[in-house]
C-alpha positions, 0 to 999 in steps of 0.5 A: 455480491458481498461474499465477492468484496470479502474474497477480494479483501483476502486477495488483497491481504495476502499481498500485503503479508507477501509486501511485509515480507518483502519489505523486512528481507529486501535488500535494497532501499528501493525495494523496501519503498515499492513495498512499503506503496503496496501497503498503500495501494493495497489498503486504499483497495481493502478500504473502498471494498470494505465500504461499498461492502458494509456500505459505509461512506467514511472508509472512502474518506479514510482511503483518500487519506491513506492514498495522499500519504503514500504519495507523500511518502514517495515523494519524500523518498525521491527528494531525500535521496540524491544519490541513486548510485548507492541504491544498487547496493 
């Protein structure tokens, strides 16, 4: 079952590498915050698999941080930008 948890963490690392790249060559603000919530999404993922694999509780609690601050992030990111108009650009 261990060797299940890790294959998923590789799953989920690649996504965030292919996040990265997005991220750095998206032309759009929007496109750049959905990949800067994949990193999120993804290392909340990556962290509640590696604590149920190594069987350490703590990462849950780091995961619920990290989860928190995406949202937050996002938030920050509708609030701070009234003008959706130039989001096409």
């Amino acid at each position: 079952m261990n060797g299940f948890y890790q294959g998923m963490m590789l799953v989920l690392l690649l996504s965030i590498v292919l996040g990265l790249v997005r991220m750095v060559w998206g032309q759009r603000p929007a496109d750049r915050l959905m990949s800067v919530q994949l990193l999120g999404t993804a290392g909340v993922a990556i962290l509640l698999l590696a604590a149920e694999a190594y069987q350490q509780p703590a990462l849950r609690d780091v995961a619920l941080v990290l989860a928190l601050l995406a949202a937050v992030t996002g938030v920050a990111f509708v609030r701070l930008r009234p003008d959706w108009e130039d989001l096409d650009r």
